[in-house]
N, C-alpha and C positions, 0 to 999 in steps of 0.2 A: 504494500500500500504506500502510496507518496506520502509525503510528510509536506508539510506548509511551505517551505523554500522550495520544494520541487513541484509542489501545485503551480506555485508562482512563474517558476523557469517554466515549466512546461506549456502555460497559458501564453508566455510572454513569444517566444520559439513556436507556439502552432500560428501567432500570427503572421508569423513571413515565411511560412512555407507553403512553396509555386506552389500550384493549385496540381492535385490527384495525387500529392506526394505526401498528402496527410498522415496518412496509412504507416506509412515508410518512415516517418520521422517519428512517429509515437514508440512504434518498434523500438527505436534507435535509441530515442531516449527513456523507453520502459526498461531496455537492457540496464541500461548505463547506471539509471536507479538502482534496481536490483544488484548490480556491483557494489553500491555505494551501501545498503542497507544489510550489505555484506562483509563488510567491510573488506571489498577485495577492488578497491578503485584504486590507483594510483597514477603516475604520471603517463603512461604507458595507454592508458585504458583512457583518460583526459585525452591525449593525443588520438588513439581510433575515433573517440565521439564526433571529434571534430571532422576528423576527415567521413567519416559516415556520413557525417549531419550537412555539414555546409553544401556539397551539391543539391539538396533537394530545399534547401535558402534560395528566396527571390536573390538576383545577384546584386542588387540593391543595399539591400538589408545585411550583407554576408560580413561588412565587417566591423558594423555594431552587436552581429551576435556571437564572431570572434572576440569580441573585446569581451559580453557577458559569457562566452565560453571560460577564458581565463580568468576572470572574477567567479567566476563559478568554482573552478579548481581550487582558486587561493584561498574558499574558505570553507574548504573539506580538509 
């Protein structure tokens, strides 16, 4: 189950993802949680989300949500 910071990331991240790639990005980051609620997230697993995640980012949007990708990291 998500916890309140990852409601939040996850509300914030479904709004700039292209359109049909909804699907694909929840995935990406239901994984990513589920690492984190595991405590098996680390620098490593930070680095795949990103790269998963940014292609199916409007290319707009890709690198205001690199910057909250990395603020997302620094406070795990």
């Amino acid at each position: 189950m998500m916890q309140t910071a990852q409601e939040k990331f996850f509300d914030f991240v479904k709004q700039s993802v292209l359109p049909g790639k909804e699907k694909a990005a929840e995935e990406v980051l239901a994984k990513s949680f589920a690492d984190i609620d595991a405590a098996n997230y680390d620098d490593q697993k930070a680095a795949q989300l990103k790269q998963e995640l940014l292609p199916l980012i409007e290319p707009e949007r890709q690198p205001e949500i690199t910057l909250v990708l990395e603020q997302f990291k620094d406070t795990l």
